[in-house]
N, C-alpha and C positions, 0 to 999 in steps of 0.2 A: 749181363748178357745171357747166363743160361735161365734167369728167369722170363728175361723177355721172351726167350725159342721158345721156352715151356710153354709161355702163353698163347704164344702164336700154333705152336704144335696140339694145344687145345682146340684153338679155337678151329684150327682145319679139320680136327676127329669130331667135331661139334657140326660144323656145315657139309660135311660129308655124311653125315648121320640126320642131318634134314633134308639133304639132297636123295639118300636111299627111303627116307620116310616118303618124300614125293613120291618117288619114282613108280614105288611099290602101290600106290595108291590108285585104282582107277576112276574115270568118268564116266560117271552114272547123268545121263540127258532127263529132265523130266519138265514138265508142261510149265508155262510160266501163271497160268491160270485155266482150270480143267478141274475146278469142285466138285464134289468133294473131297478127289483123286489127288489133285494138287493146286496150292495156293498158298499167297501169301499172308501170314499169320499180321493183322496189323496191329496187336499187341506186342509182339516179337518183332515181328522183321523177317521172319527167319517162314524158311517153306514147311508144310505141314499138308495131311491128308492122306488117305487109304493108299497111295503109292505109296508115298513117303515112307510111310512109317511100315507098309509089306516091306519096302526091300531095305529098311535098316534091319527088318525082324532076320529076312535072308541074309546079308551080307555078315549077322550076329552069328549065325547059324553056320556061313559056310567059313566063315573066320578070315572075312576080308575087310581090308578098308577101301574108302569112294572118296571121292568129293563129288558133290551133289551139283547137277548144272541144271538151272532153270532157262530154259530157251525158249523159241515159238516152236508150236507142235511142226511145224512142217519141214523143220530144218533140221528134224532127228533123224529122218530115216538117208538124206544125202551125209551124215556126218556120223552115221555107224557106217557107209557103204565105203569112206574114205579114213575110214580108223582114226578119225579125230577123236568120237567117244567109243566108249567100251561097252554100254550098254544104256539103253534105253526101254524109258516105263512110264506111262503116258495115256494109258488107255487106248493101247496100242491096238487096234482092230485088224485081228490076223486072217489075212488074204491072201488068194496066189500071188496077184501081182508083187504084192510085198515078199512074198517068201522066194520070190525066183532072187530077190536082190541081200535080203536079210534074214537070219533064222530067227525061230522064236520058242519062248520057252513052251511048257502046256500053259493049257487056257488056266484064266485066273479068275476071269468073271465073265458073267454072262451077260450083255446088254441087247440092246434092239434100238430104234428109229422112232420119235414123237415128233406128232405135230403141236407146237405150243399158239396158241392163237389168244387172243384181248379177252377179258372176262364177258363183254360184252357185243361179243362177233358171234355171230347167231346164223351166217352165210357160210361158212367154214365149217364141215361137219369132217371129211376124212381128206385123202389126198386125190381124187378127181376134183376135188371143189378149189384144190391150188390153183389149177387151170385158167394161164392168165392173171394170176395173180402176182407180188412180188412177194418172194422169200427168202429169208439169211439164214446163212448158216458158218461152218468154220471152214475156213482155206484149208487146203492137202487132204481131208477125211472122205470117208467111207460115206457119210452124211450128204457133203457135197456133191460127189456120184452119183447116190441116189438121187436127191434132187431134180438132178440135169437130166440123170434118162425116164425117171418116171412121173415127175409132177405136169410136165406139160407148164411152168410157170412162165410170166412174163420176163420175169426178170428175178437170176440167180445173187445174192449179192453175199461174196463171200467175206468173211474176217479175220484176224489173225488172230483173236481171243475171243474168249467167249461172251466179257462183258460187250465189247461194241458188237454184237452179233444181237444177245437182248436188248441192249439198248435201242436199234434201229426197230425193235418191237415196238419197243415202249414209247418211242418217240414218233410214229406213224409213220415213219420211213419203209415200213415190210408191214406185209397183212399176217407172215406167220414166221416161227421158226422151227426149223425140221434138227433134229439133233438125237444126240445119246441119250438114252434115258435117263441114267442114273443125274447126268447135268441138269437135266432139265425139269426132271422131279423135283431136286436139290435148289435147283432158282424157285420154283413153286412152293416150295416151303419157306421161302426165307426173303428174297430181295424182291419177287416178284409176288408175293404173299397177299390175296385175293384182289391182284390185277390181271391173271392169265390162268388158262385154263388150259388143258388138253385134252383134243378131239382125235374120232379115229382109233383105231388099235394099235397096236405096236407093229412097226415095221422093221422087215431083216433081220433078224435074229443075227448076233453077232458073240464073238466071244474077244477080249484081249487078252493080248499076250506080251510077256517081256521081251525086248529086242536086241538080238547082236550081232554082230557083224559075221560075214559069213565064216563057218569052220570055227566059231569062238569056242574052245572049251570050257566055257562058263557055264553054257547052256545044261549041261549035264548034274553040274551041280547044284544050279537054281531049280532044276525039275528035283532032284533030292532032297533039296532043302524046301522047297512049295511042300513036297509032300507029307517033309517032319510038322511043319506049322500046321496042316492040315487035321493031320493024326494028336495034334499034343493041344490041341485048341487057340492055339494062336490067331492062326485065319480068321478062325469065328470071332473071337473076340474085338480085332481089330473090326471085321464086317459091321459087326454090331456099331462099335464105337461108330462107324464113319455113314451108316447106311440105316440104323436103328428097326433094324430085321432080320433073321435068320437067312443067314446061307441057301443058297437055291440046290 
């Protein structure tokens, strides 16, 4: 009998000690597909990319632990506003409208707006030639916005990931696609590799940012620890790894 209690008196200091491991843990939101920033690894399984691996470098650094949630981009900033997650990183594009609902940390990268059009579209030169045109982009973004108030297109068709966004490219379903740069460079080197091109300059100048719910005191510590990665080379490094360029 007192072996049994022993064991039982174990095994409660055992799952009371995986219960405070959880507890203590937060959720960190990030893109379920958003290349080079975040995706899934299909040698692994497992998520990989320039978020990823910035805020394991942060959470190393502020001496936290996460559990990693990969979701649809648009369901991050409703689920920091109701403290489901604790923080979200995403290629987060820091705006007023977003900041009246969520804070952010400082800027992490700098992006902007492309037009991607077929290798062989030659009538597509910038964004007055959308005009009447159809165009995809991604559901909930800064992308999408722009789109709707400036292209003038026939028809806006948005998606919930980024592959069926080029795909509707690739497939003639959209004459172009308007998106982030860094994504869209990123498809142009690799899956879309001298079938699309990009026309036009860059539009919108944009910066993201990491996201948390409002009053989080994270925020303070993610701007300390951005700034350690920055100063100690870390940033750069990863930059490199994910972007194969120096730091802007």
């Amino acid at each position: 009998m007192k072996r049994f209690l022993a064991v039982i008196a174990a095994a409660v200091v055992l799952f009371s000690t995986v219960g405070m491991a959880s507890a203590d843990a937060i959720t960190v939101a990030c893109d379920t597909s958003f290349p080079p920033f975040e995706f899934k690894d299909p040698a692994t399984g497992t998520h990989t990319g320039f978020d990823v691996e910035l805020w394991q470098a942060i959470a190393q650094e502020i001496g936290i632990e996460y559990n990693l949630q990969p979701m649809d981009f648009n369901g991050i900033i409703p689920g920091l506003q109701s403290n489901q997650l604790d923080v979200g990183i995403a290629g987060i594009t820091i705006k007023p409208s977003r900041e009246e609902v969520v804070d952010f940390s400082d800027p992490y990268y700098n992006a902007g707006l492309l037009i991607l059009v077929k290798s062989d579209n030659d009538k597509i030169k910038d964004i007055k030639d959308l005009k009447g045109k159809v165009v995809s982009t991604k559901l909930g973004t800064t992308s999408a916005d722009f789109v709707k108030q400036n292209a003038h297109a026939a028809d806006v068709k948005l998606f919930p990931n980024n592959d069926a966004m080029f795909m509707e490219l690739m497939s003639g379903g959209a004459d172009a696609v308007m998106f982030d740069s860094p994504v869209v460079s990123n498809f142009i080197r690799k899956a879309g590799k001298g079938q699309v091109k990009v026309v036009g300059p860059i539009y919108q100048g944009q910066s993201y940012g990491i996201a948390f719910p409002k009053g989080s005191k994270l925020v303070a510590k993610v701007n300390a620890a951005l700034k350690t990665l920055r100063e100690n080379g870390t940033y750069r490094d990863l930059y490199v790894k994910w972007f194969g360029t120096e730091p802007k």
